[in-house]
N, C-alpha and C positions, 0 to 999 in steps of 0.2 A: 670501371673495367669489369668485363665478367671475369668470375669466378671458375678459379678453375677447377678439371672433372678430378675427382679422387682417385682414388690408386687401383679400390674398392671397383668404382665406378669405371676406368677403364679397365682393368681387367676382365671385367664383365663383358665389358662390351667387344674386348680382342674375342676371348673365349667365344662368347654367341655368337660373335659373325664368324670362325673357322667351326664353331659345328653346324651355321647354316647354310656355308659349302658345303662341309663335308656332308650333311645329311639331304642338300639337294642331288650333288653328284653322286652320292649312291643309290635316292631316291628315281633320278634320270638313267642311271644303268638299271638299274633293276626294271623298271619300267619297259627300256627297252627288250630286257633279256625275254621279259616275259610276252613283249609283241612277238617278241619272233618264235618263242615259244611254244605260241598259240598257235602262228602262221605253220609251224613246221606241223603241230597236234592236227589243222586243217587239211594239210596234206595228207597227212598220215592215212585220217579219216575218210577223205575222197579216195582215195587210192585203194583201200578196203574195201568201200563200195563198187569200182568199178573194179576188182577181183570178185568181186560178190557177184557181179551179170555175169562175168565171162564164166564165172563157174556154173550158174543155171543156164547159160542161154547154149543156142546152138541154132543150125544153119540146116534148111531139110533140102530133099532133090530139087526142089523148084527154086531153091534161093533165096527164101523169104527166111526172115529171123525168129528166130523165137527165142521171150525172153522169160525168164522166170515167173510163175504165179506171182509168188509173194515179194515182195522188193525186199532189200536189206533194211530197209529203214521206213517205216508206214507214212513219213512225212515225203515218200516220192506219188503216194496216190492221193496226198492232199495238197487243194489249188488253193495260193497264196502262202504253202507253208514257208517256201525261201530257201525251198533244197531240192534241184533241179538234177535231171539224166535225161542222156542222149546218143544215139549210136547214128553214126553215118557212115555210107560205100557204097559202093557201084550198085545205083539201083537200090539202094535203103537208106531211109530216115526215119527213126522213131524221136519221140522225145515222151518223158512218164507223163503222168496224167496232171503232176505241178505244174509243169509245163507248157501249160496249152496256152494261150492267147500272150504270151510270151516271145518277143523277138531276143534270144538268146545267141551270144556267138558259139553257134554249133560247126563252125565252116571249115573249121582248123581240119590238115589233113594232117598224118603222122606216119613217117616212116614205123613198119614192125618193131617193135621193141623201145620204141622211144615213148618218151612221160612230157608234159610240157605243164607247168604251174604256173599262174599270172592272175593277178588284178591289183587293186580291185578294177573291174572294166566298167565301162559305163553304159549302162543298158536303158529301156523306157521302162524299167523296176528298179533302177538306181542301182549304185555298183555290188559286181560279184566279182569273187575269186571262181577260177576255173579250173578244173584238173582234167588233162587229156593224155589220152595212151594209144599207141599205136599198136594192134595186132594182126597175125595174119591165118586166115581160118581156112584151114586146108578141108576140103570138103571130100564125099565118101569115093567121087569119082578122080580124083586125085587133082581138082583144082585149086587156086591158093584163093579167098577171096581180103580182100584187105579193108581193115576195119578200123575206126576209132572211135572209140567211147572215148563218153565226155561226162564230168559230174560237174555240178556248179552251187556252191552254196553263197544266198546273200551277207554283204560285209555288217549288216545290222549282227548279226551271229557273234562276228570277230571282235565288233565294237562292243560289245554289251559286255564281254569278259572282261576284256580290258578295262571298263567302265567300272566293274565291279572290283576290279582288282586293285586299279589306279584308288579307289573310292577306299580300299580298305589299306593297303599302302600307305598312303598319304596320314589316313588316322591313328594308322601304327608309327609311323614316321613323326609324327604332333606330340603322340604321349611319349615316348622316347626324348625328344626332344626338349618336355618339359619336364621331363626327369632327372633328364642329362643337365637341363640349366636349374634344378631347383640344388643336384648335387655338387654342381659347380661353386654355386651361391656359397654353400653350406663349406666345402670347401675352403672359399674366400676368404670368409666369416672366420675360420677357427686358422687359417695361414697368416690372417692380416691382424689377427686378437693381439699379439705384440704390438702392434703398430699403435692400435685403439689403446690400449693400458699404456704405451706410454705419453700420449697427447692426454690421458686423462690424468695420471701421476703428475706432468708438468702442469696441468690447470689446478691441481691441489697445490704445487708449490709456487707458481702464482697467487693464488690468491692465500698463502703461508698457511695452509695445510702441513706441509710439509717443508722441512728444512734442503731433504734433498732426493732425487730420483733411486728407487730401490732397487739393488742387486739382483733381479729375476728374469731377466730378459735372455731371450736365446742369442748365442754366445755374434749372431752376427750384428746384436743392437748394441752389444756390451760398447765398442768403441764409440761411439756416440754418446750412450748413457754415461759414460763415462766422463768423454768432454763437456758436455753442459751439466756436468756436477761438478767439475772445474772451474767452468765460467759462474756458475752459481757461489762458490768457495774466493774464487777469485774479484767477485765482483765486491762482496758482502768485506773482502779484505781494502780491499783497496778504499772504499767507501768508510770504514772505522780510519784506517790510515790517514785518509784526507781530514776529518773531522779531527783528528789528533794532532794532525801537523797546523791547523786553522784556531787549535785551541792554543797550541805552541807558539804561533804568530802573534794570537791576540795577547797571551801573557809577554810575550816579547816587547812590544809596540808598546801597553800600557805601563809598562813599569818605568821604563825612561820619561813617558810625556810625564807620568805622577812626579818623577825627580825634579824637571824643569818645571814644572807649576810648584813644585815646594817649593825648590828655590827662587820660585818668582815671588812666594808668600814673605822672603824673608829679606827681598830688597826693599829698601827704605825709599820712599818718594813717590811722589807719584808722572813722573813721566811720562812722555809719549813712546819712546824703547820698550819700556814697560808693557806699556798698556798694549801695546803694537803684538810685542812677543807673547804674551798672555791670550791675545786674543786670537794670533797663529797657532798656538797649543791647543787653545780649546775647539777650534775650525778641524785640526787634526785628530783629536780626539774623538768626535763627533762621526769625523771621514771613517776612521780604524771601524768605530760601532756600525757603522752603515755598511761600509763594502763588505766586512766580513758577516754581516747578516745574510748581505747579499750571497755572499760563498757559501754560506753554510747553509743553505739550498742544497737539501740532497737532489734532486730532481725524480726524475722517474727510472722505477725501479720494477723491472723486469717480475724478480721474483723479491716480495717486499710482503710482510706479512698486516692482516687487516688490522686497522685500528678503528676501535669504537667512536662514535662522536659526541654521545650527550656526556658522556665522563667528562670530556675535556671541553667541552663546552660549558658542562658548569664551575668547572675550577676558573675559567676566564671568567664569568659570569660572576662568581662570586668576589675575585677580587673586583671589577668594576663596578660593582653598586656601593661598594666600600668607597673608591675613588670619588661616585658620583652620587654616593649617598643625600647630599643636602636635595638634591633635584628631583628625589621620590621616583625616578624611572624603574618601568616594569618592564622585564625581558622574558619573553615567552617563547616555547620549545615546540616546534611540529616537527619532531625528530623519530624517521622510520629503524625501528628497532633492529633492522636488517643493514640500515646505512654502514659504509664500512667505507675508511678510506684508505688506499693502499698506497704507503709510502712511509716516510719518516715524521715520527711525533712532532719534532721537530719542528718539521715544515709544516704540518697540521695547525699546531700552537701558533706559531707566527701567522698562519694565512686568516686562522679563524682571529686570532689577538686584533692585529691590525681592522678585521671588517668591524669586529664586534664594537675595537674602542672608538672607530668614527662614527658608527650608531648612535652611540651613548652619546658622544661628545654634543651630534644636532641633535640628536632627539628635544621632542617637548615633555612625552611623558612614558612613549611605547616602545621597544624594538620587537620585533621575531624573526627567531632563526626558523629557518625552513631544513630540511637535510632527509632528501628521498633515494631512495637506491633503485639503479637503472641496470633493469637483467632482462634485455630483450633477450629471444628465443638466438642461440645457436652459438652464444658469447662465451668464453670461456671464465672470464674474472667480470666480475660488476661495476657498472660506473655510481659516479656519486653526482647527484645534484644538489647546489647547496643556494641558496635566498636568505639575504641578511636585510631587512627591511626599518625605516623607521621613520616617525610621523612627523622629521625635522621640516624644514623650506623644503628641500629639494633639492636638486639640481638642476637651471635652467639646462634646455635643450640645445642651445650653441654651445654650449663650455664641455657636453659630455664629449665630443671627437677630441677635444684638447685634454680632457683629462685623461684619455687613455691613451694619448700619444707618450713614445715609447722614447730612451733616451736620456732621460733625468740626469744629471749629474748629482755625487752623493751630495754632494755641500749644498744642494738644493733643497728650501721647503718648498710643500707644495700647497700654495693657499686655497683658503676655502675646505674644504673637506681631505682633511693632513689625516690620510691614513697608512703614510706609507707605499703607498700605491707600485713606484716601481718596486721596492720588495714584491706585496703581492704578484706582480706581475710576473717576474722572475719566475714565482714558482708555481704560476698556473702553467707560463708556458714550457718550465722545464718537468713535469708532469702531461705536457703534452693538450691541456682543457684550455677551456676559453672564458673572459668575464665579459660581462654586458651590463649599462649603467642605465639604468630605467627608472624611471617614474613607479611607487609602488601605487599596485592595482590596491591596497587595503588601506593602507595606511597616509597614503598619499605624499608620504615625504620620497627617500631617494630608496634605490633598492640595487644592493651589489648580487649579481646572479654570476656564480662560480657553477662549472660543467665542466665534468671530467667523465669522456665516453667508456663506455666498457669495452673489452680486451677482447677481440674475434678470434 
């Protein structure tokens, strides 16, 4: 299943997408404001230039026009500048000297006092914006003549601002924007630091750094930090509890079977009752040892502090060469100084006891313990690998499915390689790891492979 996004991580990503609406949509107003902006600065600007002829030109007796020397803007007497003038009426058309080989819409007529703004139009110069005005030129003999000037400037003008403007916009809008998400980040970072300190407090008290979650947390973590100090108090109680009620049973259970075997010691004869009832005592005696082995399986433990493994690997080690001294067997140590296993000694003692004394028992002359620590990247607690190897027969290859088949009843041996096996089993799987029954790659006898993954 994928892995889901952080808290970290969505927030980030709420945050960036409402600032890149909101810095689009401002980015898209502004944008506009400033077309129109522009569009209105273009008017403004036509509309000055054609006050600019009417205030030099003038209309003499014959009715010809005249218009100022000099123009308002020296790009009306240069061809191809992109800034065009024009006057039309009864009997006149001029157009400036930008103008010439130019089909220009000059045709527009204008009532007096009226203004007309438009484009862009589409000419064989590609589009213009047009400014037109209507006046009426009263002449010395008291006739009206009716007139409209026209200015025209090309939309490359318009576009190029806008281009320039959009162009500087947009990069002021970018570094804004990575400001705004490096301050968000930053933000994040020191909003969500409660959150980080405490997933890293509970990775100390996993792996028994620490006994329990510390009082610093702002007061909205306090309930929580609270409850899983609870459950850590609670867990850690009930766990000695059980272990005390299971030592309470066993002293229970063994002090009667010990009464009924004494007094079996002291009937005379040798019967079949007898020997019947004796041998029910010691069948049950046997059961008490085995099931409550089995109980006393602490299993997996949340927060459970690390235990070493060569310490207690050579206290087994050393009582079984004692055991199997006459046989000269050599038990050797590839044990990572980092190995740790988290759980109860306990169950450590018994997982390693059982693998170690089946070693010994086939061996011919070898065993090795193997015991590597497993911290892949992103883990919170470390897992343990463990390889108990030795140079006995083996194990054929049909009998390994049956010997890890699960179910054993206690009153059960188990032949052939008698290590206890559903014990061990128990508490690989109530630690949550798995065994595998191989052929050893070194030594060539049998090889018990215990794995217990590390904590995400």
């Amino acid at each position: 299943m994928r892995r889901a996004l952080s808290l970290q991580t969505r927030l980030l990503w709420a945050a960036s997408l409402a600032l890149a609406a909101f810095l689009g949509a401002t980015g898209y107003a502004l944008d506009q404001a400033f077309k129109r902006s522009a569009l209105q600065a273009m008017r403004d600007r036509m509309q000055s230039y054609v006050w600019a002829y009417l205030s030099g030109s003038d209309i003499n007796v014959r009715g010809d026009l005249i218009l100022p020397d000099i123009p308002p803007e020296p790009r009306f007497e240069r061809p191809q500048s992109g800034l065009y003038a024009g006057v039309v009426g009864p009997g006149i058309e001029w157009r400036s000297a930008s103008a010439l080989g130019r089909q220009l819409p000059f045709e527009l007529r204008l009532e007096p006092g009226r203004t007309q703004f438009d484009g862009p139009i589409e000419t064989n110069v590609g589009g213009i914006y047009r400014f037109a005005q209507g006046v009426a030129w009263e002449m010395t003999n008291g006739k009206e003549v009716q007139l409209t000037f026209f200015v025209a400037e090309h939309e490359a003008v318009l576009k190029r601002q806008v281009t320039v403007y959009r162009r500087t916009l947009f990069a002021h809008l970018a570094t804004s924007a990575l400001m705004l998400l490096l301050v968000q980040l930053l933000m994040l970072r020191w909003s969500l630091r409660p959150l980080r300190q405490v997933t890293n407090d509970l990775a100390r008290v996993e792996r028994g750094e620490r006994d329990a979650l510390p009082d610093r947390y702002p007061r909205e973590l306090s309930p929580l930090t609270s409850s899983i100090n609870d459950i850590i108090a609670d867990e850690r109680e009930q766990r000695l509890r059980y272990r005390n009620t299971l030592g309470d049973l066993a002293h229970s259970l063994k002090t009667p079977l010990a009464v009924i075997r004494g007094q079996l010691d002291q009937v005379e004869g040798d019967n079949e009752t007898r020997r019947t009832i004796a041998e029910q005592v010691r069948r049950m005696d046997e059961l008490v040892a085995y099931q409550l082995a089995r109980a006393a399986a602490s299993g997996h433990a949340t927060f459970a502090a690390p235990i070493e493994i060569e310490r207690h690997a050579e206290a087994i080690v050393s009582g079984l060469e004692k055991v199997y001294a006459g046989r000269g067997i050599l038990c050797e140590f590839e044990i990572d100084p980092q190995a740790r296993f988290y759980g109860e000694t306990g169950d450590l003692l018994e997982l390693l006891g059982n693998l170690l004394e089946n070693a010994f028992k086939w061996a011919k002359g070898r065993v090795v313990l193997q015991a590597t620590r497993l911290n892949p990247p992103g883990t919170r607690r470390p897992g343990l690998d463990l390889c108990v190897d030795d140079d006995g027969p083996g194990i054929p290859a049909d009998r390994i499915e049956s010997l890890l088949q699960r179910g054993v009843r206690g009153d059960e041996r188990v032949q052939g390689h008698g290590i206890g096996l559903s014990i061990v089993q128990d508490i690989i799987k109530s630690y949550r790891g798995s065994l595998r029954v191989e052929a050893s790659p070194e030594l060539g006898g049998a090889r018990f492979h215990v794995r217990f993954e590390a904590t995400r």
